[in-house]
N, C-alpha and C positions, 0 to 999 in steps of 0.2 A: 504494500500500500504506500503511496506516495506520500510523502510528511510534506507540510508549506508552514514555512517561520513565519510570524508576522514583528516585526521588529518597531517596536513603537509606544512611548511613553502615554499615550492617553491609555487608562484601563478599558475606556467603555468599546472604544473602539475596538480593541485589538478583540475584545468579548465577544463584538457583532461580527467580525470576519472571521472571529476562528468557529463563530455557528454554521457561516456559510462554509468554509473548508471542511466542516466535520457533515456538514448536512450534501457535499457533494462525493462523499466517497473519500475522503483522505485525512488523514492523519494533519494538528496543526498544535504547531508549539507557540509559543510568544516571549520574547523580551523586550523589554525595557530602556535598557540600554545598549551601545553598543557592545560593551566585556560583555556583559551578559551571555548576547548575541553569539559573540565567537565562544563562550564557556560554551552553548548548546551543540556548536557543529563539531565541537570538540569529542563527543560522546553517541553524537546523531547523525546518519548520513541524510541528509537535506537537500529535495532536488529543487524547491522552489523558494525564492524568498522576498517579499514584500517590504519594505525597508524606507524608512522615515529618513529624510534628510534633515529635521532638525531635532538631534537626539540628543539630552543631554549631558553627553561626556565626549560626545563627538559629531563632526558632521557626516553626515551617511555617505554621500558621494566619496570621503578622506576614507571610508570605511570596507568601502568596496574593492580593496586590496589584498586586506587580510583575509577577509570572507573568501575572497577565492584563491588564497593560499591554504585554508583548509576546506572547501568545498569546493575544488575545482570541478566544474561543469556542469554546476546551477545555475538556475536563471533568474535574476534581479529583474525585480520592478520597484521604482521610486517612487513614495508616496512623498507626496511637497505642495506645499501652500504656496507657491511660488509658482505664474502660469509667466514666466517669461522662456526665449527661445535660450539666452543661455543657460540657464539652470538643464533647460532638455539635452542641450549639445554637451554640457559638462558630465550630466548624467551618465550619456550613452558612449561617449567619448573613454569615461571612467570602467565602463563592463556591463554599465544596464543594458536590458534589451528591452524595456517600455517603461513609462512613467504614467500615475494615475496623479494630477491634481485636485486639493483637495477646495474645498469638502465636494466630495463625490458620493453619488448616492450606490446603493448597493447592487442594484444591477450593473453597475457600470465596471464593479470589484469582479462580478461573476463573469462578467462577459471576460475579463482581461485573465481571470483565471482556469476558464474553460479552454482561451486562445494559448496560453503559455502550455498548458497540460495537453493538448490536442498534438502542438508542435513536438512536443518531446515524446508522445507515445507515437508520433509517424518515424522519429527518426530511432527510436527505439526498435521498435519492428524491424525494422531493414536494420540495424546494427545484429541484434540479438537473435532474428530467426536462424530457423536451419535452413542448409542450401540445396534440400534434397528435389526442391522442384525448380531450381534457380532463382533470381531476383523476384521478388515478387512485391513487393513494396515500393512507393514514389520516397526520396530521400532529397531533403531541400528544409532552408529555414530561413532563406531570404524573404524579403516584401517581396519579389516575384509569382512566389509559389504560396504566399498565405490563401490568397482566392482558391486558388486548386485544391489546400488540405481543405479548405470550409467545403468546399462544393464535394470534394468525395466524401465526408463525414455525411453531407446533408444526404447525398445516393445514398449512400448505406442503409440509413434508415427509411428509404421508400422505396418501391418496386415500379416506379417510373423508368420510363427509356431516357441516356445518355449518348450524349454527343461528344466525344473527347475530339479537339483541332488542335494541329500543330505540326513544325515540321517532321522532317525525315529524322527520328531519333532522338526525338525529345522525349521518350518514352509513354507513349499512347497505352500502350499493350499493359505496362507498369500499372497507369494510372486504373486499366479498367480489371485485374488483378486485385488492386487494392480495393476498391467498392468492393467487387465478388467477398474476395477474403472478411471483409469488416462489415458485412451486411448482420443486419438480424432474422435471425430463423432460416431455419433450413440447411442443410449438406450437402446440394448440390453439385455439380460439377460445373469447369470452366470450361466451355468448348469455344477455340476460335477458328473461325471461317477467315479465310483472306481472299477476301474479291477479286483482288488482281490478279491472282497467279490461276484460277479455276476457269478454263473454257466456259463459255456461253450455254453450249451444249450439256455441260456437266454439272455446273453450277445447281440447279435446281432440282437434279436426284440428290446431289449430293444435301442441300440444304431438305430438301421435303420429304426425303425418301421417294421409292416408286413399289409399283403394288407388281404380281407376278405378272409378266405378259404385255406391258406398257409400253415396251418397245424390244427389238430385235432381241438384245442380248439379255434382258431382265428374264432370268431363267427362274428365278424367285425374289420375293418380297424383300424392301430391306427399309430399315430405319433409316431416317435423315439425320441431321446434327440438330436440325431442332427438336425430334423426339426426343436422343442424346442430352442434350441440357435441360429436358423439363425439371424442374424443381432448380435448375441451378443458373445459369448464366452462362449468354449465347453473347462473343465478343464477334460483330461483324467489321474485321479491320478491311481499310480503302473502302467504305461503301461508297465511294463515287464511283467505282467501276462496277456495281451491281448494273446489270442488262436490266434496262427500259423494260422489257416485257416480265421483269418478275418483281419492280416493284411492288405492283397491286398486292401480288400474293403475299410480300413482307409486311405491306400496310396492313391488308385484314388479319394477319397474324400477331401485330402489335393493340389493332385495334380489338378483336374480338378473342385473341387467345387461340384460335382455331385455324386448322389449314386442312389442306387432305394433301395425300402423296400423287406422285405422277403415276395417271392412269387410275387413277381412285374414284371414289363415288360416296363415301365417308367422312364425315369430317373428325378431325382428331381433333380433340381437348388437350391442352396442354399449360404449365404454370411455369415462365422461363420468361429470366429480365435481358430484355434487349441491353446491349451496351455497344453504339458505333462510333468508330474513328477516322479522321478522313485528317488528309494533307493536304486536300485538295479545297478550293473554296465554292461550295455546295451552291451557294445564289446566282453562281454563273452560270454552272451546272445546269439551276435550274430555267435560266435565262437562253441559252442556247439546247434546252428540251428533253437533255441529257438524266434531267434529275427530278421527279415530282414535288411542286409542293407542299403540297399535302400529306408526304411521307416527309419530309425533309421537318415538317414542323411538328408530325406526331415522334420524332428520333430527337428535337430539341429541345425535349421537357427538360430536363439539365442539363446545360451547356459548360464545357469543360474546354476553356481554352491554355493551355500548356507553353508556358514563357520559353526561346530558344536560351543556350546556355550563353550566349552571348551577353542575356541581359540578367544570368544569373553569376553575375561575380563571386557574390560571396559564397556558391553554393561551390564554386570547380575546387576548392582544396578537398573540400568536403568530401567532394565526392570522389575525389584521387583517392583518398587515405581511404573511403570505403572499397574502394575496388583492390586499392593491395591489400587490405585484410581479406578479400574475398579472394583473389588471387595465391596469397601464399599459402591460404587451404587447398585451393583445387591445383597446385604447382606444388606443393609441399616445399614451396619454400620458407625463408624467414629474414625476407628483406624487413629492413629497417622504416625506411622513406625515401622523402625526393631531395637530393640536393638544392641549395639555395636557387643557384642557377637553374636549377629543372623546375623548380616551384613559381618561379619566375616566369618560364618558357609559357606555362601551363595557364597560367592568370591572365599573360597578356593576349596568347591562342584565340583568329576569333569564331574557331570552333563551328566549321561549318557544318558538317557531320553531327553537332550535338552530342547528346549525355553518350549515345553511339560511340560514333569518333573519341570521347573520351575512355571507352571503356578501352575501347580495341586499342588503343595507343598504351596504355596500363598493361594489357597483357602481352601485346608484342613486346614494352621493354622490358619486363621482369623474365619473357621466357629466356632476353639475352643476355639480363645484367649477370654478371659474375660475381657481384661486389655486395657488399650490405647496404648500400643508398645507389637509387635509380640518379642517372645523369641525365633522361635522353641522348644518349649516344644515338637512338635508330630512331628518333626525332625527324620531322618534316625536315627538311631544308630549309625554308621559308622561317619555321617555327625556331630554328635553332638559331638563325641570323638576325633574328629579334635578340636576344639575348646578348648578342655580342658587340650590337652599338651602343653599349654602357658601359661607363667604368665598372670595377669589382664593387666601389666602394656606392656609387651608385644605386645597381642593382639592387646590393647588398638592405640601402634605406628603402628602395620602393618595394622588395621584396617584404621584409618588415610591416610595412604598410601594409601591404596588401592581404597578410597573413593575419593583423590587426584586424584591418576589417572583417576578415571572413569568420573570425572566432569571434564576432562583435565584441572586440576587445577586452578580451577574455585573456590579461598578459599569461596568467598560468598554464591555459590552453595552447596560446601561442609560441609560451616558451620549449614545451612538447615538440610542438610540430618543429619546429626550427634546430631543436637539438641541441638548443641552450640553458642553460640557468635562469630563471626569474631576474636573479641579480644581476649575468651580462645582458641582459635584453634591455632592463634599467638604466643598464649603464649605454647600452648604444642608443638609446633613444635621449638619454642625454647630452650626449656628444655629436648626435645631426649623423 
């Protein structure tokens, strides 16, 4: 069970939040002050913490140090009377990752504590699961991908048809995994159709089944993939290449639950959540005749648009360091990380390829690296000559930086990643 600290000198307050903590399923402790504060994470692991900026034995922002010298990879939010932007910039600057000002009413505590907890249990999931059916979780904790985790939380709990957009490899397939996975009720299975790669001709045995004698070579009956996913979830990837003449039968299969097989005269019942993706843009589609609209808007009951990694900075270290922990299980390796320079190579990549391109780059170098730390040796060309129009010393700051940010300045985090000491990370950021 999750614990959230509530860090703060008024009693009544810290009384009302630790109700709603305790009335949402978790565990909530409270101080005072700031010793206090660090006396509890001394003795408690602590994944959330709520924290007062004017405490009296210390300022919370001055505090946000030690706290993540003994709770490294908790998430801060700031409670402050204070609605100016630098108090926000000094906050976040400091290690917070959101600020509530006060006096704020109590849903607006729940909302913030349902978003911090949501974020940490997606990227929990994808750290923690097992890899026996591969990736199966979206991994992200940028502003880019918050709309995405809210909108696969909200699928989860409804049986309405999704629409996931995005490029080639931004992970479509991930996102509609994760609804399947985190849905309520039922153990269905995940079946996914890929539109593109199935002939015309083949397509709709394959999707509806055919009954015995339906054509030449149906010598007997067989199941479609949508009988296959009843009870569970039907993933139709590229549905802009579904063929014009079997929309209808997809429409009345979303709209009524029912279809019949080729060559049939029956109609089947059936209980299977749609979920389609497309790279393609559907309105044009449906503008040049290619695409109904009328399916196109019963498939966008929830819309799932999926940010390129180009405009998810803070997510690509992230997701580096996930992919070599995923890597030197299925490699039986025990690489370490990425050099400065390769960490660098990686943040500035503008990653056309996507979450994609970033995998397949992670596993072709660690099949060649020899060493305890990845260099990009087998690096683009293009990607590696970025790296080398900077000084060492250079790099070295913007690397820093960018490592900063992506741990939302989390130095303890940072200093991990980077393969330093808290205290020379200290010390380089004091010396420019």
């Amino acid at each position: 069970m999750a614990c959230v600290l509530i860090v703060d000198d008024a009693e009544d307050l810290t009384y009302s939040l630790g109700n709603i903590v305790r009335g949402e399923g978790y565990t909530s402790l409270s101080a005072a002050t700031g010793a206090e504060a660090l006396e509890i994470l001394a003795t408690n692991i602590v994944e959330v913490i709520f924290l007062d900026i004017g405490l009296p034995d210390i300022n919370g922002i001055d505090l946000i140090g030690s706290i993540q010298d003994k709770a490294a990879g908790c998430d801060i939010i700031m409670l402050t009377g204070k609605n100016d932007a630098k108090t926000a910039v000094d906050s976040l600057k400091a290690g917070a990752i959101d600020y509530i000002v006060k006096p704020f009413d109590l849903i607006e505590f729940t909302t913030a504590l349902h978003r911090v907890m949501q974020s940490r249990l997606m990227n929990k999931r994808v750290m923690l699961s097992s890899q026996q059916e591969g990736e199966q979780e979206m991994i992200g904790r940028c502003t880019a991908m918050r709309p995405v985790q809210e909108a696969i939380t909200t699928a989860a709990d409804v049986g309405a048809p999704v629409l996931i957009a995005g490029e080639t490899g931004t992970g479509k397939e991930l996102a509609a995994r994760a609804i399947h996975n985190s849905r309520k009720g039922g153990s269905g299975v995940f079946v996914k159709v890929d539109c593109g790669t199935l002939s015309a001709n083949l397509i709709e045995s394959e999707l509806f089944g055919h009954e015995r004698g339906a054509f030449t070579d149906a010598a007997s009956a067989k199941k479609g993939l949508v009988e296959i996913a009843d009870g569970g979830s039907l993933f139709l990837d590229e549905i802009g290449n579904l063929p014009i003449s079997l929309q209808p039968k997809l429409l009345r299969l979303i709209a009524e639950s029912t279809f019949r097989r080729v060559g049939g005269t029956q109609d089947i019942q059936v209980r299977v959540r749609i979920i389609a993706a497309t790279n393609i843009n559907l309105t044009q589609q449906i503008t040049t005749g290619r695409f109904r609209q009328d399916l196109y808007y019963r498939l966008n009951v929830i819309p799932i648009l999926l940010p390129p990694l180009r405009q998810r900075e803070d997510d690509i270290l992230l997701l580096a360091e996930y992919y070599l922990h995923y890597f030197n299980k299925e490699l039986k390796k025990n690489i370490k990380g990425f050099t400065d320079a390769a960490a660098a190579v990686l943040m500035t990549h503008h990653w056309p390829g996507n979450v994609r391109e970033l995998r397949n780059l992670i596993e072709r170098e660690m099949i060649f690296c020899k060493s305890d730390w990845i260099s990009l040796a087998h690096n683009t060309h293009e990607a590696a000559e970025d790296s080398r129009l900077m000084s060492l010393r250079e790099l070295e700051r913007q690397h820093i930086a960018k490592v900063l940010k992506a741990t939302g300045n989390n130095k303890s985090r940072a200093a991990d990643i980077l393969g330093i000491t808290r205290t020379t990370l200290r010390s380089k950021l004091e010396n420019g």
